[in-house]
N, CA, C and O atoms as a GROMACS GRO file, in nm:
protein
  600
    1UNK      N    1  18.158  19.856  15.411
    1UNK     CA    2  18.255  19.774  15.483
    1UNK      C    3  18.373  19.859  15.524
    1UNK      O    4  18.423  19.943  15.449
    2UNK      N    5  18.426  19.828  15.680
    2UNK     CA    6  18.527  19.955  15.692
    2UNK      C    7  18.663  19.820  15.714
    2UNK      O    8  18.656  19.711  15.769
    3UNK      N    9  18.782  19.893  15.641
    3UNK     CA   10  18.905  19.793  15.611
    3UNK      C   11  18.941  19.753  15.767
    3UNK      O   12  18.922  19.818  15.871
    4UNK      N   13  19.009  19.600  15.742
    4UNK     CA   14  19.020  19.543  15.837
    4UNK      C   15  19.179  19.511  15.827
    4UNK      O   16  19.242  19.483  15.725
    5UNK      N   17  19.232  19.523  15.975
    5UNK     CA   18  19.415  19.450  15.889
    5UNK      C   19  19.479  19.601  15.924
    5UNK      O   20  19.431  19.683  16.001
    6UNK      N   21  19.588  19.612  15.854
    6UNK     CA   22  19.681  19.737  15.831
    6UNK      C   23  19.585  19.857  15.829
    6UNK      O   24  19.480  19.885  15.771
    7UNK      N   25  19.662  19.912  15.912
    7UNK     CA   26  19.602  20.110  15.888
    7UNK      C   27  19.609  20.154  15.719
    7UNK      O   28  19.708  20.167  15.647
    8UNK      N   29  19.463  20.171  15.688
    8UNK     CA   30  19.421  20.221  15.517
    8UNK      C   31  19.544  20.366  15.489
    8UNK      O   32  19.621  20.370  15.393
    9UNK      N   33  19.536  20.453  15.578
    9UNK     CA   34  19.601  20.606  15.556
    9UNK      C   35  19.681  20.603  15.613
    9UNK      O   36  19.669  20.605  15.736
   10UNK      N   37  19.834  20.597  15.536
   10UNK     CA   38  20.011  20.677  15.602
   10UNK      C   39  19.929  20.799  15.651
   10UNK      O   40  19.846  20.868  15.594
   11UNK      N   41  19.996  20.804  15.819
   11UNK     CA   42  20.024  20.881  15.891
   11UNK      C   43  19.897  20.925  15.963
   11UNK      O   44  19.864  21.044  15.967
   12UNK      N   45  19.832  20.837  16.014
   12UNK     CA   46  19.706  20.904  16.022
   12UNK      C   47  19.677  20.829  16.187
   12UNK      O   48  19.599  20.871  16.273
   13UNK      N   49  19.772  20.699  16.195
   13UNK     CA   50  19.804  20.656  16.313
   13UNK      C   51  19.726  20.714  16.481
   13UNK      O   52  19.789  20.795  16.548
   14UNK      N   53  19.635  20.679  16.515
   14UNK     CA   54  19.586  20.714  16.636
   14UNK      C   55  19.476  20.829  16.647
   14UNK      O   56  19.440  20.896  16.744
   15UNK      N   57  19.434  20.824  16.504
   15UNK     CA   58  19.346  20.934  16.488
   15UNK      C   59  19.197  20.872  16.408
   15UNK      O   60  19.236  20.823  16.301
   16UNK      N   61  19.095  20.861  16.416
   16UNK     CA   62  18.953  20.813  16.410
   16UNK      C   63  18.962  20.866  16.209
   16UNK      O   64  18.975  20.981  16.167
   17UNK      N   65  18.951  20.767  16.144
   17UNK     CA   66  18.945  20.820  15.994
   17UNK      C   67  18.830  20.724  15.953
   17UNK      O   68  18.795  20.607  15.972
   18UNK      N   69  18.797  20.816  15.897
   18UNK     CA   70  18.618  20.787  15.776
   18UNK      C   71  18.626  20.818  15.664
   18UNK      O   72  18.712  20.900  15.628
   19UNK      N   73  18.531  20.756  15.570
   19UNK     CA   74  18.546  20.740  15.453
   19UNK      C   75  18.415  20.826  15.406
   19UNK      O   76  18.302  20.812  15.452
   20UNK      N   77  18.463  20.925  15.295
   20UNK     CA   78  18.352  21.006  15.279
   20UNK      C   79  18.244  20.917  15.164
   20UNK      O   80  18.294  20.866  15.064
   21UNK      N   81  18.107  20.907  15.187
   21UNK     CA   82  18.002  20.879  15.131
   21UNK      C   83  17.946  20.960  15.021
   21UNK      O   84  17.841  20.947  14.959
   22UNK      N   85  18.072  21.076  15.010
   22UNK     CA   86  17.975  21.161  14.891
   22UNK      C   87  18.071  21.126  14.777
   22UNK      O   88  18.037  21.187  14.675
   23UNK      N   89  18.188  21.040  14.758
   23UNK     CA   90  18.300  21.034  14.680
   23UNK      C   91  18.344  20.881  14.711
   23UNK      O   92  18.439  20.840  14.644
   24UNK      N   93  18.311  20.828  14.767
   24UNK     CA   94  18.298  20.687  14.800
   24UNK      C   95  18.495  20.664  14.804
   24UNK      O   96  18.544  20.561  14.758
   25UNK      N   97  18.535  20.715  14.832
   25UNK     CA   98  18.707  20.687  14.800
   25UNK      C   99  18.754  20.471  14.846
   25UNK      O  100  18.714  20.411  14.946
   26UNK      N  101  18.828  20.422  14.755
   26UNK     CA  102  18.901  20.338  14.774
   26UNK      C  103  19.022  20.304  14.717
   26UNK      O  104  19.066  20.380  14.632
   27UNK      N  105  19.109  20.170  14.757
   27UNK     CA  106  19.263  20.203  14.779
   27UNK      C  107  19.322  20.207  14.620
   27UNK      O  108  19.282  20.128  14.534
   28UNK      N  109  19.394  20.280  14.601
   28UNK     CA  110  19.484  20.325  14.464
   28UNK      C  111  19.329  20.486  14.440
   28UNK      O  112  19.294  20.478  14.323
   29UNK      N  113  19.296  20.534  14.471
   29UNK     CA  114  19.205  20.676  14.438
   29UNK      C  115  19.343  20.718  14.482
   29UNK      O  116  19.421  20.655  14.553
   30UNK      N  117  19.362  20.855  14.417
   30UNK     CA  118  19.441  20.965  14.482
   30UNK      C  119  19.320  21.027  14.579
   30UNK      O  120  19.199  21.030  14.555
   31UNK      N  121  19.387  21.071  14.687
   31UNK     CA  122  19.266  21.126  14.812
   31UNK      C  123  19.347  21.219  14.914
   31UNK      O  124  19.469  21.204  14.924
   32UNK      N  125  19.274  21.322  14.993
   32UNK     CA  126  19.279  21.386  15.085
   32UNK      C  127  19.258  21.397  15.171
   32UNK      O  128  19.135  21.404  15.172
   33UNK      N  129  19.308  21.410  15.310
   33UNK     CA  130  19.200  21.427  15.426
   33UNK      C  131  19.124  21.533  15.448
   33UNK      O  132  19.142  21.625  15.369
   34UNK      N  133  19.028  21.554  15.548
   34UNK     CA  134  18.977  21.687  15.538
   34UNK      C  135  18.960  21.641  15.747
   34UNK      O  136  18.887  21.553  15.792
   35UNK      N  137  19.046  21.729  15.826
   35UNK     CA  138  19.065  21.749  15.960
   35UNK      C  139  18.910  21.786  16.030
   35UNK      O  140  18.898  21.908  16.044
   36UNK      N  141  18.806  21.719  16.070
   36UNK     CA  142  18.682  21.817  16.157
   36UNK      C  143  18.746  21.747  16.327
   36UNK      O  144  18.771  21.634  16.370
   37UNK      N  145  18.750  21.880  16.378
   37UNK     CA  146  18.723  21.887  16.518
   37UNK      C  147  18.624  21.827  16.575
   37UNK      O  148  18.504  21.847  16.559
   38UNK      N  149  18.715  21.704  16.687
   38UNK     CA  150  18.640  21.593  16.714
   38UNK      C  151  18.513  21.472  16.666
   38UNK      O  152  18.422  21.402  16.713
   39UNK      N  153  18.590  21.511  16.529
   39UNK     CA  154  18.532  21.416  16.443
   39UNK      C  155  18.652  21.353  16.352
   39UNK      O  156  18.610  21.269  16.272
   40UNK      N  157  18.759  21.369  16.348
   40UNK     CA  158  18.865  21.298  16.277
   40UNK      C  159  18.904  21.339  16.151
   40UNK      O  160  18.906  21.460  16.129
   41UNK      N  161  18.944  21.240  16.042
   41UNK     CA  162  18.971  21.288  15.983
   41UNK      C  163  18.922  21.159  15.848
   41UNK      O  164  18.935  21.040  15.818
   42UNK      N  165  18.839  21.335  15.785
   42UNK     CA  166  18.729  21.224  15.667
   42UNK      C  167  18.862  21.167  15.507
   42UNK      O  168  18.958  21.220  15.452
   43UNK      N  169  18.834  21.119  15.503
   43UNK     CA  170  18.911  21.068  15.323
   43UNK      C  171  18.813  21.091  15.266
   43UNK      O  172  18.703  21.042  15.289
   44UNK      N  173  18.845  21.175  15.177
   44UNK     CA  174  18.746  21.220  15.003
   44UNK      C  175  18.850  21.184  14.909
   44UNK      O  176  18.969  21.178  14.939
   45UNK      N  177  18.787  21.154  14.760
   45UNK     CA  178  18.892  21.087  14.624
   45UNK      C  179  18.938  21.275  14.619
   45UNK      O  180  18.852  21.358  14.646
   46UNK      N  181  19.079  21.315  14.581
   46UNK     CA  182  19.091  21.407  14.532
   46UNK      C  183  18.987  21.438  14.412
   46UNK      O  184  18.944  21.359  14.328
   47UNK      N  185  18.951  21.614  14.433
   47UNK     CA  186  18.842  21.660  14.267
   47UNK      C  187  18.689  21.620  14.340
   47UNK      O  188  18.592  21.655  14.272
   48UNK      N  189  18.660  21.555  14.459
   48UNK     CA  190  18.537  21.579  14.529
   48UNK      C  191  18.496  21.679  14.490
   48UNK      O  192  18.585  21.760  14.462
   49UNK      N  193  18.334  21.730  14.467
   49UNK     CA  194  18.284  21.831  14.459
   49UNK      C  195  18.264  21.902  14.586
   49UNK      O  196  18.264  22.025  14.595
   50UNK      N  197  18.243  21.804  14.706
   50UNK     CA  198  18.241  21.865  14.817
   50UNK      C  199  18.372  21.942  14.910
   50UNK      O  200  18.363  22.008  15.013
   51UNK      N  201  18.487  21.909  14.833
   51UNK     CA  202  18.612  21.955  14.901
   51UNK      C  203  18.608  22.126  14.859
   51UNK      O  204  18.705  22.186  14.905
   52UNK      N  205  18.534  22.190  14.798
   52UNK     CA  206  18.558  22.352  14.768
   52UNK      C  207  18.485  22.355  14.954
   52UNK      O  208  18.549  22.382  15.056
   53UNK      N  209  18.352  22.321  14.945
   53UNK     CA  210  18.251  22.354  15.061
   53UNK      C  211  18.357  22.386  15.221
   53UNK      O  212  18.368  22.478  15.301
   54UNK      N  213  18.419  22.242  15.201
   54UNK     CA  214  18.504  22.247  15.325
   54UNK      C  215  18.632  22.342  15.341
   54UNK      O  216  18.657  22.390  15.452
   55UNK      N  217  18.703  22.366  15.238
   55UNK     CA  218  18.812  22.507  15.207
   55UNK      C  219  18.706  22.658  15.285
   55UNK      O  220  18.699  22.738  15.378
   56UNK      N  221  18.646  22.609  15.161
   56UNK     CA  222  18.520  22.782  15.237
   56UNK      C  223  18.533  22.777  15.345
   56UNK      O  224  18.615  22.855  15.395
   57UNK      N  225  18.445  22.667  15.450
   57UNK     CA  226  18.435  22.674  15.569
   57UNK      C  227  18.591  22.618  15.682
   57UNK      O  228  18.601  22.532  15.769
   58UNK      N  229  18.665  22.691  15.638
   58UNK     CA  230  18.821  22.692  15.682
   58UNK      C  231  18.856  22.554  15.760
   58UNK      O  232  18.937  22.558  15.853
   59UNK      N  233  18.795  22.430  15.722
   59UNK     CA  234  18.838  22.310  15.724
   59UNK      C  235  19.008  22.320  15.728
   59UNK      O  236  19.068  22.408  15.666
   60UNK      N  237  19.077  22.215  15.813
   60UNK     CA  238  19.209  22.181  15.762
   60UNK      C  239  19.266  22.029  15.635
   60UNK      O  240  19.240  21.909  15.630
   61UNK      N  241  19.306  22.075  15.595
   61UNK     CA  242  19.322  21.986  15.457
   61UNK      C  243  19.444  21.893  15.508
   61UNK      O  244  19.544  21.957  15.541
   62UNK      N  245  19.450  21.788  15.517
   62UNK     CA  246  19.598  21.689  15.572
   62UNK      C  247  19.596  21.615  15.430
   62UNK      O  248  19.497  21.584  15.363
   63UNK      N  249  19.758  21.592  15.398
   63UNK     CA  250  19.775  21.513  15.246
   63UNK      C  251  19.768  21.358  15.294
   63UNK      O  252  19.760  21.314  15.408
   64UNK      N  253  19.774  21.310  15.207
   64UNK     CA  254  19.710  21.161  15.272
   64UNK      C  255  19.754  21.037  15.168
   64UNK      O  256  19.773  21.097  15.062
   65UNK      N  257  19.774  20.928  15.150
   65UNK     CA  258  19.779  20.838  15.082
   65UNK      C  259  19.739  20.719  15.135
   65UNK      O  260  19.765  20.703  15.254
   66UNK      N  261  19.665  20.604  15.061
   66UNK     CA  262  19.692  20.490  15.065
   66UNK      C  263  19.819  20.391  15.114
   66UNK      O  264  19.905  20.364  15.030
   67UNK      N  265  19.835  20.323  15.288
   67UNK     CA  266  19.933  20.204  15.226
   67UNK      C  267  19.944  20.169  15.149
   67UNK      O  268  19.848  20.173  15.072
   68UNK      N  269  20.073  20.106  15.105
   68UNK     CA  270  20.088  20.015  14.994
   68UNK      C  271  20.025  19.882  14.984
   68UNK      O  272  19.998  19.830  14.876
   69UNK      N  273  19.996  19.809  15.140
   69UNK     CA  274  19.982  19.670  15.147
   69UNK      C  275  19.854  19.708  15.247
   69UNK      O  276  19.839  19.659  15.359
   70UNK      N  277  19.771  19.798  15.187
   70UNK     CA  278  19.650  19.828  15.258
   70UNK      C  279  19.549  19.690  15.213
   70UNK      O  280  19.551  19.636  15.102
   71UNK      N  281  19.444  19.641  15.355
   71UNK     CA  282  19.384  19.523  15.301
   71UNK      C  283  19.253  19.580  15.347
   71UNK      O  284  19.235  19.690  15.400
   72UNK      N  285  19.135  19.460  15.309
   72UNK     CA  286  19.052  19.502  15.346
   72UNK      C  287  18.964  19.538  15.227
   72UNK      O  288  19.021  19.572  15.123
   73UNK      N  289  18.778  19.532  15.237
   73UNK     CA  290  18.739  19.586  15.170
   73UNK      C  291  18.640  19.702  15.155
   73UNK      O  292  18.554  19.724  15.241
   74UNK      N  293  18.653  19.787  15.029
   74UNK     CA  294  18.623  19.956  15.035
   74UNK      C  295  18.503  19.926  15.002
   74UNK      O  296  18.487  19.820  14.942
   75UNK      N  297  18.376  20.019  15.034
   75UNK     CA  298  18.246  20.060  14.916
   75UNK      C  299  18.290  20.127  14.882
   75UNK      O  300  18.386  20.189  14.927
   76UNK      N  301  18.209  20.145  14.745
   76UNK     CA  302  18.238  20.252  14.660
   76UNK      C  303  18.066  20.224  14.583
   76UNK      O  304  17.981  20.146  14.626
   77UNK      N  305  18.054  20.298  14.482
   77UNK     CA  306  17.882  20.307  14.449
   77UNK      C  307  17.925  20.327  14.289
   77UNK      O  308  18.011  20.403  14.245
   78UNK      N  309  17.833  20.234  14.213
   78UNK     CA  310  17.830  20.226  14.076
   78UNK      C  311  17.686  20.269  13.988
   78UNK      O  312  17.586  20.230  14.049
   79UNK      N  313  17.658  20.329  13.881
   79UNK     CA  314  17.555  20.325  13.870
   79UNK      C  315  17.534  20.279  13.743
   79UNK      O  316  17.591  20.330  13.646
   80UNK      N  317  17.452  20.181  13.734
   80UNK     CA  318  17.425  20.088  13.581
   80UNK      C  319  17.274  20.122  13.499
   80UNK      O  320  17.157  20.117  13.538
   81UNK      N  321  17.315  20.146  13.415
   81UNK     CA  322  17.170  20.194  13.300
   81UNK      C  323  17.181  20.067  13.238
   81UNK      O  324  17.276  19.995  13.207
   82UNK      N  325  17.053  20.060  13.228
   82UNK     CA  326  17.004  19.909  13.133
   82UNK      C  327  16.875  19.902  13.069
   82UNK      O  328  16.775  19.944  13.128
   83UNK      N  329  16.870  19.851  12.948
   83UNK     CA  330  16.711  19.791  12.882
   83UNK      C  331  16.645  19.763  12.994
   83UNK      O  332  16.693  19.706  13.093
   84UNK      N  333  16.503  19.813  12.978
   84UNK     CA  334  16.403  19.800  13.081
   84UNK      C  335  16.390  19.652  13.049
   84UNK      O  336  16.299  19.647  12.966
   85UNK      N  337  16.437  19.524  13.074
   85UNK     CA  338  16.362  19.412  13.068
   85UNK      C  339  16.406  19.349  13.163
   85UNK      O  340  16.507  19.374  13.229
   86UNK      N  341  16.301  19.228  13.180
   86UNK     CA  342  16.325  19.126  13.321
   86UNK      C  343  16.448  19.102  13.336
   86UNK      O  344  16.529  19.120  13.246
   87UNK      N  345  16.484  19.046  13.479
   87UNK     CA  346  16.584  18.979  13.491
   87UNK      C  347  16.749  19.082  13.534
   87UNK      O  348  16.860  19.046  13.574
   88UNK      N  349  16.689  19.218  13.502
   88UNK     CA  350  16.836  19.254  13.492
   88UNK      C  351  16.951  19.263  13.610
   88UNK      O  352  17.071  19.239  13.612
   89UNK      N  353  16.860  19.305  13.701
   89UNK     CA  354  16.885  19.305  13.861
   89UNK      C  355  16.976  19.199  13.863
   89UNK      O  356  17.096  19.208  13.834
   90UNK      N  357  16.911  19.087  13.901
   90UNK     CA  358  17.008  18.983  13.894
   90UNK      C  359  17.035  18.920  13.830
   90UNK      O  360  17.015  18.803  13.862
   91UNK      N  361  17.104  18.946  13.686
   91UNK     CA  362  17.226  18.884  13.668
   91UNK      C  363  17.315  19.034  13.655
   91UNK      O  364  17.406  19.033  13.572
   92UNK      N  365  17.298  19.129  13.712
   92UNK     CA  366  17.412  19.229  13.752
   92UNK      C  367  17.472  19.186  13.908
   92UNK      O  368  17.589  19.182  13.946
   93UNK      N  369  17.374  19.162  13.965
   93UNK     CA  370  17.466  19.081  14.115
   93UNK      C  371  17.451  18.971  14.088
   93UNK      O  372  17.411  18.909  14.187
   94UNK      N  373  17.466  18.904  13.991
   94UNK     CA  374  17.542  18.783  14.006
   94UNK      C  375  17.622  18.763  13.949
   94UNK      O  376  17.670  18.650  13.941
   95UNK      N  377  17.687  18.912  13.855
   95UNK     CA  378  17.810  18.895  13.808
   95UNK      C  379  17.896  18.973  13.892
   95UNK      O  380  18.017  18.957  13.878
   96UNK      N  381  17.836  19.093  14.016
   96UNK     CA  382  17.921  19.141  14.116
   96UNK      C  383  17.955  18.996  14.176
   96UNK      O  384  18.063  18.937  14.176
   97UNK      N  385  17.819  18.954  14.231
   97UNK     CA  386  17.902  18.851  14.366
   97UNK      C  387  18.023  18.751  14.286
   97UNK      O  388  18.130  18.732  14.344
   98UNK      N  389  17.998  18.694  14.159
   98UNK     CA  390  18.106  18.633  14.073
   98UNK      C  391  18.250  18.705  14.104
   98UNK      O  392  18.341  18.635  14.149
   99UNK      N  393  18.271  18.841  14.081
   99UNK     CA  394  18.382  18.931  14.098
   99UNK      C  395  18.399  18.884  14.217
   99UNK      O  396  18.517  18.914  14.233
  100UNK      N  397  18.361  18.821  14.334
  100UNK     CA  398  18.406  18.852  14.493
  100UNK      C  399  18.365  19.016  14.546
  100UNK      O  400  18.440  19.095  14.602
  101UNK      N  401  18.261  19.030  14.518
  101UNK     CA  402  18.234  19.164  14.595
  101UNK      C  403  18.110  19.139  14.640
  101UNK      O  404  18.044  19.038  14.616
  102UNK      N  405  18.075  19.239  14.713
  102UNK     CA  406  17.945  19.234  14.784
  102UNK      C  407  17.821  19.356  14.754
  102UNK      O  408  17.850  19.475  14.742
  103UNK      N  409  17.718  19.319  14.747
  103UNK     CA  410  17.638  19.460  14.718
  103UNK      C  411  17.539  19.458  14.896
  103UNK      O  412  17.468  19.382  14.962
  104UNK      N  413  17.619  19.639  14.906
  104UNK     CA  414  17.578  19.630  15.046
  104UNK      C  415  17.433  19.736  15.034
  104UNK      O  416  17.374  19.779  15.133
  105UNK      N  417  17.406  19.757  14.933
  105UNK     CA  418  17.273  19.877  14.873
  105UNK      C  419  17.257  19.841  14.723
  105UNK      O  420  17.344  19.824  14.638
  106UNK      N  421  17.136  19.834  14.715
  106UNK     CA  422  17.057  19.866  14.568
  106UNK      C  423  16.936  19.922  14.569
  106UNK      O  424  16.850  19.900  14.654
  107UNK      N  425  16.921  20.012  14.457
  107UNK     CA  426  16.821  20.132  14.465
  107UNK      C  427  16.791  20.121  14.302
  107UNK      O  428  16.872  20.076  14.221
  108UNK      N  429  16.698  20.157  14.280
  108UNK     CA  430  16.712  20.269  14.132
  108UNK      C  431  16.650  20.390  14.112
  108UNK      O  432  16.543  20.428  14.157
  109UNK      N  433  16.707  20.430  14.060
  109UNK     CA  434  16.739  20.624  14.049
  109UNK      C  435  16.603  20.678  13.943
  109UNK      O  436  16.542  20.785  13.949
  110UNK      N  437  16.584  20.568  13.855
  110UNK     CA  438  16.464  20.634  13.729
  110UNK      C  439  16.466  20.543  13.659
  110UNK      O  440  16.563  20.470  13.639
  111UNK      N  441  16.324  20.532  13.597
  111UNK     CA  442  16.286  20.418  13.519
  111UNK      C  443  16.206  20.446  13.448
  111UNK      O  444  16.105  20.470  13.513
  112UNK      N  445  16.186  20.460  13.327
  112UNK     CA  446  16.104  20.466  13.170
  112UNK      C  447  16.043  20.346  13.105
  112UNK      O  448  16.060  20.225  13.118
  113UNK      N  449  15.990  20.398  13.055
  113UNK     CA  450  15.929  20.265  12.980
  113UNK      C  451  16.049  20.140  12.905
  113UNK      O  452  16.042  20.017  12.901
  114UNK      N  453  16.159  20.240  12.850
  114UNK     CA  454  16.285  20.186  12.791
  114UNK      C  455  16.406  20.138  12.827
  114UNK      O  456  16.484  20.057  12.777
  115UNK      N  457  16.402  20.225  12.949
  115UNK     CA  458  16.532  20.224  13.026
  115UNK      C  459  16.520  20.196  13.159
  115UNK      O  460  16.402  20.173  13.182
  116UNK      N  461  16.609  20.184  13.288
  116UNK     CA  462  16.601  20.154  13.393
  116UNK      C  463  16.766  20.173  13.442
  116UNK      O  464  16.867  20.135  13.384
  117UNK      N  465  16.752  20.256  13.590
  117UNK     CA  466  16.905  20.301  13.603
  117UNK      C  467  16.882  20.250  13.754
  117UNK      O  468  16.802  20.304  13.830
  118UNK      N  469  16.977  20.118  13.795
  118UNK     CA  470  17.006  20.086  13.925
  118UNK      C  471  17.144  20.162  13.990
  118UNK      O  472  17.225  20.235  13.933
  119UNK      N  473  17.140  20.128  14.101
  119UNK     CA  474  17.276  20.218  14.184
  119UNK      C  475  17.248  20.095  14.300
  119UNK      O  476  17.162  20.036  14.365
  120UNK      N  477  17.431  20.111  14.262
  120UNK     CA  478  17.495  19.972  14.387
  120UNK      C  479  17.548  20.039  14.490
  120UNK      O  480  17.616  20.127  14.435
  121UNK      N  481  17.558  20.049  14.592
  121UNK     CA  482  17.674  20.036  14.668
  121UNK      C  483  17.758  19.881  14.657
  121UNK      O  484  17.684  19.788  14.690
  122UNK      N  485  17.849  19.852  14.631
  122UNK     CA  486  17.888  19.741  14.640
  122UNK      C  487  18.034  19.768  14.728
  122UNK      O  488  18.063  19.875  14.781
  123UNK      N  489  18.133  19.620  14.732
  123UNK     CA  490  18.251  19.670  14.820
  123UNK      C  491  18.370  19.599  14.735
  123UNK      O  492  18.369  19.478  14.709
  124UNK      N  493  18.457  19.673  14.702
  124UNK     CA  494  18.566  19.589  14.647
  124UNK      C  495  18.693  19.612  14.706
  124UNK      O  496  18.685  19.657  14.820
  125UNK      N  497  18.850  19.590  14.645
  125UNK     CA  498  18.941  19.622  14.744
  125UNK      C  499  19.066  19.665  14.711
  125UNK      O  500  19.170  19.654  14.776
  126UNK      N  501  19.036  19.746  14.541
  126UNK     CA  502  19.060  19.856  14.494
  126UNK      C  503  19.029  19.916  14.392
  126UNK      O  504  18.911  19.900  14.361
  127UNK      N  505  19.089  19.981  14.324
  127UNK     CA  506  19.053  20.047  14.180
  127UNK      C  507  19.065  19.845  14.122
  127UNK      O  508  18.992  19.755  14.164
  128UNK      N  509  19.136  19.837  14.058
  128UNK     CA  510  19.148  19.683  13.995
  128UNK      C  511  19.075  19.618  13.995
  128UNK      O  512  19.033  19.574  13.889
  129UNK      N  513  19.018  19.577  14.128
  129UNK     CA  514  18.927  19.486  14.157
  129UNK      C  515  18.796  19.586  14.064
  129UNK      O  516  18.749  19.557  13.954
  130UNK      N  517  18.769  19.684  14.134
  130UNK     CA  518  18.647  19.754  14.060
  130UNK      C  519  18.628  19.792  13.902
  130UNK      O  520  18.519  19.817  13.849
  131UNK      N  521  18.740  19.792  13.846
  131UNK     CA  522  18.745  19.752  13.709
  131UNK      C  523  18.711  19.655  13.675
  131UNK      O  524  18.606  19.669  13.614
  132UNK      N  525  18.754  19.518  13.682
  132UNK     CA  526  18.732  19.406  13.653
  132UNK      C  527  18.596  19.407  13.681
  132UNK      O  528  18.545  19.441  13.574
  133UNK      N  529  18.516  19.392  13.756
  133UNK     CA  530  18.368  19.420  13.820
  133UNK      C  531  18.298  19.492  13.695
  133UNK      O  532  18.203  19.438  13.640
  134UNK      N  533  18.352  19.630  13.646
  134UNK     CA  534  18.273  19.693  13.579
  134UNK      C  535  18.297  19.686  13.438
  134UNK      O  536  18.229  19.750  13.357
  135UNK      N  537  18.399  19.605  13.406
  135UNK     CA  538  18.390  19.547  13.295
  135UNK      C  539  18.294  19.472  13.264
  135UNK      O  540  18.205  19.480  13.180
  136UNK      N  541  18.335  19.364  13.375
  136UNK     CA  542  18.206  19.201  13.333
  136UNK      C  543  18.076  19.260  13.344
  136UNK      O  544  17.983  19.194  13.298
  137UNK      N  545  18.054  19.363  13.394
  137UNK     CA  546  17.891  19.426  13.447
  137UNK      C  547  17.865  19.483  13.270
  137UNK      O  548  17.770  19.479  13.192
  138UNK      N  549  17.974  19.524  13.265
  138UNK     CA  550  17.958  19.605  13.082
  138UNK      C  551  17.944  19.454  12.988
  138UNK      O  552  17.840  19.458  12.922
  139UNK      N  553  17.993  19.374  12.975
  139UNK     CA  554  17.953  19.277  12.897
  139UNK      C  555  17.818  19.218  12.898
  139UNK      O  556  17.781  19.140  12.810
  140UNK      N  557  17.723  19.268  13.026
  140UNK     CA  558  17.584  19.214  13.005
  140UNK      C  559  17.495  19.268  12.844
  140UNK      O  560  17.496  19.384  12.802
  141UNK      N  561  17.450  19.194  12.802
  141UNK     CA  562  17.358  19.204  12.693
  141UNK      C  563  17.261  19.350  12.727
  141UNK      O  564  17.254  19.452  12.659
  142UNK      N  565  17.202  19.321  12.839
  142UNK     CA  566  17.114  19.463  12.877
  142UNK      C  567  17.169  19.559  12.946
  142UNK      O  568  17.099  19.638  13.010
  143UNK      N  569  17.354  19.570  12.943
  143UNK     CA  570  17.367  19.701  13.022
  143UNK      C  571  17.423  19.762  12.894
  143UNK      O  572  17.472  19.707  12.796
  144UNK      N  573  17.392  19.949  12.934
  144UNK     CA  574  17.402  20.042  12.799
  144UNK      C  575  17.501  20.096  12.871
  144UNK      O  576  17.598  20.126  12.801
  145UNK      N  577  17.516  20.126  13.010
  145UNK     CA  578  17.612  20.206  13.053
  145UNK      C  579  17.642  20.168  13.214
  145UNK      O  580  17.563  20.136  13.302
  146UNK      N  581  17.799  20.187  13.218
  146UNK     CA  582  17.797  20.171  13.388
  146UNK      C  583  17.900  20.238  13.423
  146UNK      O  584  18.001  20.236  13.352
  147UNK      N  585  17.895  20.322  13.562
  147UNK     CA  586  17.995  20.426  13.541
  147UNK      C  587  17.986  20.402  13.742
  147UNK      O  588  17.914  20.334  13.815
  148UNK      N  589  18.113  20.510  13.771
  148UNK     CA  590  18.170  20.474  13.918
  148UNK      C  591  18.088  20.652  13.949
  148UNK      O  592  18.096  20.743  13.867
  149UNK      N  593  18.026  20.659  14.065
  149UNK     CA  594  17.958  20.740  14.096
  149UNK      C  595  18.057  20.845  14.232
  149UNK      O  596  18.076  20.803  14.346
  150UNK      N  597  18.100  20.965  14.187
  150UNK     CA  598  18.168  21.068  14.301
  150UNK      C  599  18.065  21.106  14.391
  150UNK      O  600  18.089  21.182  14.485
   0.00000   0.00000   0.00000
């Protein structure tokens, strides 16, 4: 989902900005821009693994922040380990969609006889919101682990 409402990035005004997919950045992340020629200017969460790649290749780095009264809502990608048993799928989105978020991707990554590891893209509409989310996702009976994916 790309934010709707107020400009997401002070100072960035009249210039094409994207949200990097390898770091999923949303509002309250500390973040950076990274300048490509005629392509704008991407937002990565500061500590990206991919931000060395772009330094190397003499990228320009612009400092960047979040509005304050930025609206709108971010993806960002979670990934949940759980007991291999029925059912788990959904009641993990149906305690996202409960939160008010949306799952705009689901996949899973590896699956054992024991275990089973899904990956959301989902969209929320900040750090806060995505806490709350990955709390109630942690209170399921069959989740062992759920963590925010860079």
């Amino acid at each position: 989902a790309e934010p709707s409402g107020v400009l997401a990035i002070r100072g960035t005004e009249g210039m094409v900005v994207n949200f990097a997919k390898c770091c999923w950045p949303i509002p309250d992340d500390a973040i950076v821009g990274v300048f490509n020629p005629g392509k704008g200017i991407t937002i990565h969460r500061q500590g990206c693994p991919n931000l060395g790649d772009y330094k190397k290749h003499g990228h320009k780095w612009i400092e960047a922040e979040w509005e304050p009264d930025v609206q709108g809502e971010f993806a960002t990608k979670i990934k949940v380990e759980s007991g291999n048993q029925r059912g788990v799928l959904a009641s993990v989105a149906s305690v996202i969609s409960q939160q008010e978020s949306n799952i705009e991707h689901v996949g899973s990554e590896e699956r054992d006889g024991l275990s089973s590891t899904l990956v959301f893209v989902i969209t929320v509409k900040n750090r806060l919101h995505l806490a709350r989310i990955m709390r109630q996702v942690r209170s399921l009976p069959s989740v062992m682990r759920i963590s925010r994916l860079k």
